[in-house]
C-alpha positions in Angstrom: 81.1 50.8 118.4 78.2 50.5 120.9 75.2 51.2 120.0 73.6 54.3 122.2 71.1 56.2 120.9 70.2 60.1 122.1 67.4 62.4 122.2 67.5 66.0 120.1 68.7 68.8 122.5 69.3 72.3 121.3 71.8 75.0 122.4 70.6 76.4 126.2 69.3 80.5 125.8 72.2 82.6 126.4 71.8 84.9 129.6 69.7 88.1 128.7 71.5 90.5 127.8 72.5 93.1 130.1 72.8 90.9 133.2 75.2 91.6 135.3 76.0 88.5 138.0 78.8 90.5 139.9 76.2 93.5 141.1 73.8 90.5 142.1 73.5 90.1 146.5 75.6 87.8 147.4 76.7 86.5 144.0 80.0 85.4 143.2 81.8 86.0 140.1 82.3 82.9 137.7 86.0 81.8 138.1 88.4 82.6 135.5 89.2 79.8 132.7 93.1 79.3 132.4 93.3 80.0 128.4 94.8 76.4 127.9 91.9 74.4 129.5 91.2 70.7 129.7 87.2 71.6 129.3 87.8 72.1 126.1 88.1 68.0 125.5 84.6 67.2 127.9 82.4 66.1 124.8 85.4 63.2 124.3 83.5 62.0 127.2 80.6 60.8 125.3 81.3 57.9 123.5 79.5 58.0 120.6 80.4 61.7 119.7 84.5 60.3 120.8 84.0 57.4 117.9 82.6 59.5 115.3 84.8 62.5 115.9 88.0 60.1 115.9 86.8 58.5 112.2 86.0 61.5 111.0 89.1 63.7 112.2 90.9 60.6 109.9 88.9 61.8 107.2 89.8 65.2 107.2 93.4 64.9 107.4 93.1 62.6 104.3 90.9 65.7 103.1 93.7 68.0 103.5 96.1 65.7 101.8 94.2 66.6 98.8 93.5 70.1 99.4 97.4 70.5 99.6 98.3 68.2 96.6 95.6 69.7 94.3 97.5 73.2 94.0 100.6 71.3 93.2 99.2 69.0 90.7 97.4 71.9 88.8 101.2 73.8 89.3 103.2 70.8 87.7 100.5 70.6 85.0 100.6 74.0 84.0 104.2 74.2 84.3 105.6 76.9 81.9 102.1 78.5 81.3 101.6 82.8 82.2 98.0 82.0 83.4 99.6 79.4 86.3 98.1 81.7 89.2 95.2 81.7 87.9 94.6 78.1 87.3 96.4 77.1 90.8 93.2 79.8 92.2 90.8 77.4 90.8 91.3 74.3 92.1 90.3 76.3 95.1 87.5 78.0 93.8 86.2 74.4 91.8 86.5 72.5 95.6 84.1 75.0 97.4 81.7 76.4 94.5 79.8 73.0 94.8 79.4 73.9 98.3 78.2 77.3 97.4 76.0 75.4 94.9 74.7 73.0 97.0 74.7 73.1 100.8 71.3 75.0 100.6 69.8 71.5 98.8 72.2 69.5 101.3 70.9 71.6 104.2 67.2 70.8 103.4 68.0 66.8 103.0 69.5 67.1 106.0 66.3 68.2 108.2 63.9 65.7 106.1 66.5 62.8 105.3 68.2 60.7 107.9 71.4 62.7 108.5 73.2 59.4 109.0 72.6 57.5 106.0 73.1 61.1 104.2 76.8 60.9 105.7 77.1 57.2 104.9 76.8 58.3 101.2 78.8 61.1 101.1 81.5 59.5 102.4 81.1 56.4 99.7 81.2 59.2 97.1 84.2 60.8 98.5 86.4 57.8 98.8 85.1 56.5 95.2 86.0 59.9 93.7 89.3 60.1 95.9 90.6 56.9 94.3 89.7 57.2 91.1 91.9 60.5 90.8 94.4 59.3 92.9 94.7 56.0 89.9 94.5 58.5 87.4 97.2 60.5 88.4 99.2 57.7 88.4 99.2 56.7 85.2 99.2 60.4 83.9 95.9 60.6 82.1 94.8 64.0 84.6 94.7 67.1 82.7 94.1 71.0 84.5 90.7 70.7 83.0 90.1 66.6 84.1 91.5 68.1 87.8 89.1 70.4 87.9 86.3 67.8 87.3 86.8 65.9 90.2 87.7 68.6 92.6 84.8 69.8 91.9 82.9 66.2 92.3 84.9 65.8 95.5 83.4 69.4 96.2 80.0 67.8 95.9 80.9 65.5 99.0 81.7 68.0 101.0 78.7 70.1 100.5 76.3 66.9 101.1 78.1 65.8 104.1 78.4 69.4 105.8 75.0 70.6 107.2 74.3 66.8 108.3 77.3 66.5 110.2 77.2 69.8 112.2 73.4 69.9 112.7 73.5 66.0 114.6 76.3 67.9 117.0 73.2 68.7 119.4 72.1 65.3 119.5 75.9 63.9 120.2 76.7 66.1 123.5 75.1 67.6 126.2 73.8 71.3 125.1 75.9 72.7 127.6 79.2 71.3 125.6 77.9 72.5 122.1 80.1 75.5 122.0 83.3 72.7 123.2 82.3 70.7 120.4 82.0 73.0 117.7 85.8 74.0 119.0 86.3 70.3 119.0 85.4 69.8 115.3 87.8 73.2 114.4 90.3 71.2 116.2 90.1 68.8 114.1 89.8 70.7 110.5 92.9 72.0 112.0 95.3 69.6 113.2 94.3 68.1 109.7 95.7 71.1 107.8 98.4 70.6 109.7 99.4 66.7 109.7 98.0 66.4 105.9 99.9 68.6 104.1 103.1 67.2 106.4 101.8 63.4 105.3 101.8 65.2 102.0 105.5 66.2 102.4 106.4 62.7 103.4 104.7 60.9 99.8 106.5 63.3 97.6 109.6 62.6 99.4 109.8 59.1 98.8 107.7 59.3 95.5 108.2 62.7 93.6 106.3 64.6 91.1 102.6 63.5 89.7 102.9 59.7 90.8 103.8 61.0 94.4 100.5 63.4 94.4 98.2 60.3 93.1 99.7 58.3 95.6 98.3 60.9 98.2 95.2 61.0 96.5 94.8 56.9 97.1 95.6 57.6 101.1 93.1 60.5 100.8 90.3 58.1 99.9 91.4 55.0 102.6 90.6 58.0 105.2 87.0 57.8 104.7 87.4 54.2 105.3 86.6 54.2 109.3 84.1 56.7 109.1 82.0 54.4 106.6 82.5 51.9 109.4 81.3 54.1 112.0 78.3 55.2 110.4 77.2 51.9 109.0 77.4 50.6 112.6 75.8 53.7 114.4 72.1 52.1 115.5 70.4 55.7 115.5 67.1 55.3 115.6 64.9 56.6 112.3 65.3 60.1 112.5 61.3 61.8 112.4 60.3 63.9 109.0 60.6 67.5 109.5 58.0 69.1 111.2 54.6 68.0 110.4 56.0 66.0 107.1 57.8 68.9 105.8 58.8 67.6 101.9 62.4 68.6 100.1 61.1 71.8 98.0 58.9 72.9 101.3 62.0 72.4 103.4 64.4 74.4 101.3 61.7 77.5 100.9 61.2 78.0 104.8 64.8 77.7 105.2 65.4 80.3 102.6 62.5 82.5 104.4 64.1 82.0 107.4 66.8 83.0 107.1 66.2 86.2 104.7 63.9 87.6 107.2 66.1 86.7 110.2 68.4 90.0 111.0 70.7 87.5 113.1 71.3 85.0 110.3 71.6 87.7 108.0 74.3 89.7 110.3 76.8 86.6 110.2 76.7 86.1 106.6 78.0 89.6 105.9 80.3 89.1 108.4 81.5 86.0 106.9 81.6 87.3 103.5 83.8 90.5 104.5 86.1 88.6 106.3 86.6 85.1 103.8 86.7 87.0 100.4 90.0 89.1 101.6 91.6 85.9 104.1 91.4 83.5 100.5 94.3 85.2 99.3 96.5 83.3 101.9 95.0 79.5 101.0 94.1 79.9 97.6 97.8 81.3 96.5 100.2 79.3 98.8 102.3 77.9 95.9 103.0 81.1 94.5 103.7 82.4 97.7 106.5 79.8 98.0 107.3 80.6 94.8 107.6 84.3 94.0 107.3 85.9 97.5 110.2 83.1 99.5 111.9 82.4 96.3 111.7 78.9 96.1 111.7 78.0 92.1 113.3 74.1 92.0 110.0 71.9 91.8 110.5 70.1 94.5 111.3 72.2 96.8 108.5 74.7 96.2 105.9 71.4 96.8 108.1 71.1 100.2 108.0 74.5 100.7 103.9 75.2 100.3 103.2 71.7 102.1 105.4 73.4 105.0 103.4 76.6 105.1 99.8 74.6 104.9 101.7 72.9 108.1 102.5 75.8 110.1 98.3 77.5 109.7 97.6 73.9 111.4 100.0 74.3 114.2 98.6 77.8 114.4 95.3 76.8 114.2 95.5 74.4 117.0 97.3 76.9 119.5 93.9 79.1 118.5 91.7 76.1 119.3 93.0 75.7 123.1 92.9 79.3 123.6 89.5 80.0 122.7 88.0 78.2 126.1 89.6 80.6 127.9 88.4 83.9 125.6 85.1 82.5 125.5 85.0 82.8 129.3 86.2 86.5 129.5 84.4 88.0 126.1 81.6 87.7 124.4 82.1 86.9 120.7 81.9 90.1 118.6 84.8 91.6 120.3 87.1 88.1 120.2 86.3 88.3 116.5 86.6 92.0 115.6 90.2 91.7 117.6 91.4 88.8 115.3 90.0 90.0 112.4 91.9 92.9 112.4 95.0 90.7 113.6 94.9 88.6 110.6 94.5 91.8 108.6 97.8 93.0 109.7 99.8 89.6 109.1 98.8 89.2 105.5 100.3 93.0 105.0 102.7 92.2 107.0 103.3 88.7 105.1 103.6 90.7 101.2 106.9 91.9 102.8 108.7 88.3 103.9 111.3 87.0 101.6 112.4 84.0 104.0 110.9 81.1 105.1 111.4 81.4 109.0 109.9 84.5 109.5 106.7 83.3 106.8 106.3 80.2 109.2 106.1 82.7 112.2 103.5 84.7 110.3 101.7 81.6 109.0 101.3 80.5 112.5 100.2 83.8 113.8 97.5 84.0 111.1 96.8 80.2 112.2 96.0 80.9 115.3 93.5 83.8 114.5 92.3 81.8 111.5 90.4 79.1 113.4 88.8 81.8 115.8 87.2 83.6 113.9 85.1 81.1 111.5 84.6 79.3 114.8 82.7 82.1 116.0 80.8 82.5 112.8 79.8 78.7 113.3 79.0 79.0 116.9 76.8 82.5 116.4 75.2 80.4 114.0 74.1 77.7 116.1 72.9 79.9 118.6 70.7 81.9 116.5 68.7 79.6 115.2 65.9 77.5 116.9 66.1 73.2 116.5 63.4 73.0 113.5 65.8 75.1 111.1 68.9 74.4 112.6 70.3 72.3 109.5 69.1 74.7 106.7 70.7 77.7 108.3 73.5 75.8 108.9 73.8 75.0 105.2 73.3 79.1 104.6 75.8 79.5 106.5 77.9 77.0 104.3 77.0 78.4 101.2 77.9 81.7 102.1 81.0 80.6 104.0 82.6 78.4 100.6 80.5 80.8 98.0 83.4 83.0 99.7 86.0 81.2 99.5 85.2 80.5 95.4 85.1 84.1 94.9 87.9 85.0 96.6 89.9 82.8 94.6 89.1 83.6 91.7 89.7 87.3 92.3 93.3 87.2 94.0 94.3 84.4 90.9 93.3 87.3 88.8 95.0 89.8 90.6 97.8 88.0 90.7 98.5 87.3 87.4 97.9 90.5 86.1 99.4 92.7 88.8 103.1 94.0 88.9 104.4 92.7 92.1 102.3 90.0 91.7 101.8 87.6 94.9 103.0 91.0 97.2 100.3 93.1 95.9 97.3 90.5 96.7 98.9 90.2 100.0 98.7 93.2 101.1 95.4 94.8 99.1 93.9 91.5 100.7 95.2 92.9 104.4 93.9 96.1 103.8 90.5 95.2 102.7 89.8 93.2 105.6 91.0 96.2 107.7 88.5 98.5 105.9 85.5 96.0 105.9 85.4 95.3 109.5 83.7 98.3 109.7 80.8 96.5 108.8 80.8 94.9 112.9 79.1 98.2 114.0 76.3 98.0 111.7 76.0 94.0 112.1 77.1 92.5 114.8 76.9 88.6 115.4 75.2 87.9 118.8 71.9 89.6 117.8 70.0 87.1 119.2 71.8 86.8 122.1 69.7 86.5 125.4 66.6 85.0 123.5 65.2 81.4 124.2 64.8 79.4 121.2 64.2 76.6 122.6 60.1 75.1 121.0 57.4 77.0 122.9 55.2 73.4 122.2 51.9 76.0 121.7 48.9 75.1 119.8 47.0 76.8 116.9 44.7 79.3 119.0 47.5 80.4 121.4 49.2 82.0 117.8 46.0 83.1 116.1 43.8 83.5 118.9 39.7 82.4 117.9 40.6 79.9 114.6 41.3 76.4 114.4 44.3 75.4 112.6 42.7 73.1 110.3 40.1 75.4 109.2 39.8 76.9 106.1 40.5 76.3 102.0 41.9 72.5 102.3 44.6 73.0 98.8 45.7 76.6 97.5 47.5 79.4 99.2 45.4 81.1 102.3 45.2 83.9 103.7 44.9 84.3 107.9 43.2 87.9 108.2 43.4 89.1 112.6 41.5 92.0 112.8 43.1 94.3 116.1 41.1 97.0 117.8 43.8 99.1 119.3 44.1 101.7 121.9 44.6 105.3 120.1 47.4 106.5 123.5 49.3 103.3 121.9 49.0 103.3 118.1 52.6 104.1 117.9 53.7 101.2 119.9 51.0 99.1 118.4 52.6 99.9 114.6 56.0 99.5 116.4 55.7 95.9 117.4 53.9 94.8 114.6 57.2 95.2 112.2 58.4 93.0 114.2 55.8 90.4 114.0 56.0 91.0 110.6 59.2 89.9 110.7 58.7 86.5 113.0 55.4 85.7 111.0 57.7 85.7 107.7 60.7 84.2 109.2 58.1 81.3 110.6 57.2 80.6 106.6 54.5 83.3 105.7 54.7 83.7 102.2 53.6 87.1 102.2 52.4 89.7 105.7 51.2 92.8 105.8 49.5 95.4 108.1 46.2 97.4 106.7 44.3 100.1 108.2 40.9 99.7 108.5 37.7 102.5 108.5 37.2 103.2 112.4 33.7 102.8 111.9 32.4 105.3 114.5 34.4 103.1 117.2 37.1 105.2 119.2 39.8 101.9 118.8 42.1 102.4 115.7 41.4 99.1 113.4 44.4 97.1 111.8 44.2 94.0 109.8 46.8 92.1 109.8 47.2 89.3 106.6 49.7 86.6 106.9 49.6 84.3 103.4 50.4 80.6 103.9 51.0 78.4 100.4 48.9 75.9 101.8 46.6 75.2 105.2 49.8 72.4 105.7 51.9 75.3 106.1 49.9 77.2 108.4 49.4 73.8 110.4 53.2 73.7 110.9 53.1 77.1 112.4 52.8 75.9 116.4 55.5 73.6 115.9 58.2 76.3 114.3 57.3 78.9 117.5 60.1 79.4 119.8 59.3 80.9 123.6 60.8 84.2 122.3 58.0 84.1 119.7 55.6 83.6 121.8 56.7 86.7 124.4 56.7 88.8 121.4 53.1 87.6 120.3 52.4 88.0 124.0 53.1 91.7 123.9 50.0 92.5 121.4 47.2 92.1 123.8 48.1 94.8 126.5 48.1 97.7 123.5 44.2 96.7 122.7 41.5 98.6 122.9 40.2 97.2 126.5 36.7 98.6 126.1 35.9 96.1 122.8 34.1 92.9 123.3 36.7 91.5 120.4 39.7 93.2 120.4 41.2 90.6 117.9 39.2 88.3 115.4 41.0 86.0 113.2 39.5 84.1 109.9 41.1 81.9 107.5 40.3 82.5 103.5 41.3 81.4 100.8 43.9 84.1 98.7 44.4 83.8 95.0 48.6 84.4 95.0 48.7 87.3 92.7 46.1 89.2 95.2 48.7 89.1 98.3 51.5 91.7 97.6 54.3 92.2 99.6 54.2 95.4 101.8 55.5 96.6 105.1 54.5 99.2 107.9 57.4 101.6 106.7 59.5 102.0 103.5 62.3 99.1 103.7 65.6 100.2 102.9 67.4 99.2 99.7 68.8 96.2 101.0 66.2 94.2 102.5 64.1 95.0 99.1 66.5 93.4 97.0 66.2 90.5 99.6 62.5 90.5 99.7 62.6 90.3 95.9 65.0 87.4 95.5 62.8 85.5 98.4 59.9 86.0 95.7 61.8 84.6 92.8 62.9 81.7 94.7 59.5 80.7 95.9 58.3 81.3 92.5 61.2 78.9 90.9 60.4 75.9 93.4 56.4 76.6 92.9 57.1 76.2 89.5 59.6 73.1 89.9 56.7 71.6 92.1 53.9 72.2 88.9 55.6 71.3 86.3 56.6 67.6 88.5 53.1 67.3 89.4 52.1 67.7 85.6 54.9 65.2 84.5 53.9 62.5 87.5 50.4 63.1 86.4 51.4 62.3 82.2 52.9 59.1 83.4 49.8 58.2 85.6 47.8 58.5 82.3 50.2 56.4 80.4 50.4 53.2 82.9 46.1 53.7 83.1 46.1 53.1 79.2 44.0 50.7 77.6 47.0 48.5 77.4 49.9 47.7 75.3 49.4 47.7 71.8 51.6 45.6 69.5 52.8 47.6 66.4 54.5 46.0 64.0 57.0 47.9 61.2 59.4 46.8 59.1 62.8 48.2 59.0 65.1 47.9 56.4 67.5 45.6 57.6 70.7 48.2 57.6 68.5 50.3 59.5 67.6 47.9 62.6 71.1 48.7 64.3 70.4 52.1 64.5 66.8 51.7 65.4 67.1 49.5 68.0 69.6 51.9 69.5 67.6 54.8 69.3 64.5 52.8 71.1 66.9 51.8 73.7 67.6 55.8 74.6 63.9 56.4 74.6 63.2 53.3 77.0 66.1 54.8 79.5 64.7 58.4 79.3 61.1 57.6 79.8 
């Protein structure tokens, strides 16, 4: 491929919300998009995002060649066995915990690593992995437990590859196609769950049972093959460090404050959570579904029968994909996925009833269709909440959350499975109705939350955030404390208190450690006194502040002034200190509820966790410092019994590779 090269971009602000164009003078309404529409394929105009979305569309259809032959694998090993639902459910549940595991580390490489050579790996990995297996399976030597292993190593891949491949989308296409290319890259996942399980059909045709399945496995890694191509001939130029150097353990902490504090992230992962848990019992059970709920019970025609139903969610899935131009163009997200949501509730209660396999594939294709909508939507409310500086580690959150689900899901309806009555029937339909009940949930959080802000980078300085300090100021190691003392108007205390939650908010979400809000003694002034108290973990955190503010922060900043006392020579006066970390308790304006206590809480122990991950390297880098500034190497000399030296010299050789 060419090589081209292309600066960062991030998503354009969505209009604000409320606005009307129609009612506008003059103002035309925006055309209607037919529902199948040929702007869905625009970013396949830009070469370099056509060449890697080609390779890696490859890749995931030899992805789903595995996903589909791992269940049946796991089936013909366990053959005979009462717990075979429940070991089927794990295969699932071992491909995505890594991802659960890992995308938050994955997320954070991918803001401070160079996402390319990050995807170069993981695709080495995968194929190496992929072949191995496949090899193994050949000559019989997998067991459930060995299976397992390597779905979960394969697992790994995926979670390292994930947040690196979605978060260079902005930097591939013109902002204006993001939301196209997001659809793009379901189209993809999609018409991979469809054409791999169907390649999958074809192998175990020709080639039955276990060898058939390895063989798959083999084509599974020779998909990764052009993508390794692509990326190793990709001249990207070095992608920059995160903002102002940000290191790996930094990088994961403000992601994980970020998105804690950020009532938009934090909307879509409930959202997420109550829709995958129930929606798992569809993938992670399709065997048994073949099985006991069509009837199919000769071996190979159950493999034939499961690989047919993966098919017909792909062919459903696509349909969804070139529909959702159109819906995108005459709703706003949260109803598109509160209407689907309850859709796909109704097909899998619908589905526990089905005994034949014509009326399952018309089911399977209807819960296709509203399959790929609504974790589309998810994925595309995530990129839009979320400013350019954070935009891989929320995407990894959203990751984590999104396979975390998928884990637990299957491991509940394996469980229920085995152990219930009706068996596949009864997870079918307690999985419908538990969707039905959870969207609920929608009124309370809705997804577009941030819709109509700009988070685009405000580019402001120091002062213009904490107006009279510079920056650079204060303690140069060890946490720090910004005190902003505010003399405010008494007719607007309310507001005053009001607005400051939410700067509360933004100054946390920005990666302040701890904030709060302290009255102060009016001394004999008639301005009410505040002082506010944002703790950083280090003056390089608080340097890093100007570069994480979006224009949205800075018009809610912007709204302090006007609620100050006018008649004071310094209505705000800001210093820099230095905080011992035990001194700076979390505390709010009001009591929090339950919730975002808990959350607060875990935010603590996590920051605690990576300061102490960060001590105790420091203190082991600073042992081994010590040791190579010795006075040299002295030669010792002992001697060893001769029947001892074996087992001496092997025991120096594992001390030599530890240290």
């Amino acid at each position: 491929m060419s090589s081209m090269s292309s600066g960062t971009t991030e998503p354009a602000p969505a209009a604000a919300a409320g606005q009307n164009v129609g009612t506008l003078p003059y103002a035309k309404a925006p055309p209607r998009t037919p529902l199948f529409s040929a702007d869905a394929w625009a970013p396949l105009k830009v070469e370099l995002f056509r060449s890697l979305y080609i390779a890696t569309s490859i890749a995931q259809i030899g992805t789903w060649v595995r996903e589909a032959g791992g269940p049946g694998l796991m089936k013909i090993l366990t053959e005979g066995q009462h717990d075979q639902p429940t070991m089927v459910g794990k295969v699932l549940v071992y491909s995505n915990l890594p991802i659960c595991l890992f995308s938050i580390l994955a997320g954070a490489l991918a803001d401070v690593l160079d996402r390319r050579k990050l995807l170069l790996g993981t695709q080495i990995w995968m194929l190496l992995v992929s072949a191995i297996l496949g090899l193994l399976t050949i000559g019989g030597h997998v067991s459930p437990f060995s299976l397992l292993a390597f779905t979960f190593l394969l697992g790994v891949g995926t979670a390292a590859s994930g947040p690196a491949l979605q978060a260079l989308l902005p930097e591939l296409v013109p902002r204006k196609d993001l939301p196209l290319a997001i659809n793009l890259n379901s189209v993809a996942l999609n018409v991979a769950r469809a054409l791999g399980p169907a390649l999958l059909i074809i192998v175990i045709k020709a080639v039955p049972g276990r060898v058939g399945i390895g063989i798959s496995f083999l084509l599974t890694a020779a998909s990764f093959i052009w993508a390794i191509w692509i990326l190793y001939s990709w001249k990207r130029p070095s992608q920059r460090a995160a903002v102002h150097g940000e290191e790996m353990w930094g990088a994961i902490r403000s992601g994980f404050l970020y998105n804690i504090n950020s009532p938009a992230n934090r909307a879509i992962l409930i959202r997420v959570m109550a829709f995958i848990i129930p929606a798992v019992v569809m993938w992670s059970q399709v065997p048994i579904i073949a099985k006991q709920q069509l009837g199919y019970y000769n071996e190979n025609a159950v493999e034939t029968a499961y690989a047919m139903l993966f098919a017909f969610v792909g062919m459903g899935a696509v349909f969804g994909v070139l529909i959702m131009p159109g819906l995108h163009a005459r709703f706003s997200i949260d109803p598109v996925v509160n209407v689907c949501t309850l859709f796909f509730a109704c097909g899998l209660m619908l589905l526990s009833f089905v005994h034949h396999m014509w009326l399952a594939a018309f089911i399977m294709i209807f819960l296709g269709i509203n399959w790929v909508i609504i974790p589309t939507n998810f994925n595309t409310a995530t990129q839009k909440s979320v400013p350019l500086w954070v935009k891989g580690r929320a995407i990894s959150f959203y990751l984590t959350v999104l396979f975390g689900s998928f884990a637990i899901g299957g491991a509940i309806w394996g469980r229920v499975t085995t152990h219930s009555h009706a068996g596949i029937s009864t997870s079918l339909f307690v999985g419908g109705l538990s969707m039905a009940v959870l969207l609920v949930l929608a009124i309370w959080f809705p997804l577009t939350i941030n819709e109509g802000l700009d988070l685009s980078a405000a580019n402001v300085t120091g002062p213009d955030i904490y107006p009279g300090i510079d920056p650079n100021s204060g303690p140069a190691a060890g946490p720090i404390d910004v005190h902003i003392d505010y003399h405010v108007d008494p007719a607007k205390g309310g507001d005053f208190l009001k607005l400051m939650h939410d700067v509360g908010r933004q100054r946390r979400r920005n990666g302040a450690a701890r904030w709060r809000l302290e009255p102060l003694p009016a001394g004999g002034q008639s301005a009410l006194r505040y002082r506010e108290v944002c703790q950083f973990h280090s003056s390089a955190e608080l340097n890093r502040q100007p570069a994480r503010m979006t224009r949205a922060d800075v018009q809610l900043l912007g709204g302090i002034r006007p609620l100050l006392h006018g008649a004071t020579e310094q209505p705000m006066r800001t210093a820099v200190v230095a905080s011992p970390r035990k001194a700076a308790a979390f505390s709010g304006l009001a009591p929090q509820p339950l919730s975002i206590w808990l959350l607060s809480r875990l935010a603590t122990s996590f920051e605690r966790t990576i300061d102490e991950a960060e001590a105790a390297a420091d203190r082991f880098a600073a042992m081994r410092r010590r040791e190579r500034k010795g006075p040299g190497h002295v030669r010792i000399s002992i001697e060893i019994p001769a029947s001892d030296k074996i087992e001496a010299l092997d025991h120096a050789r594992r001390t030599n590779a530890f240290l």
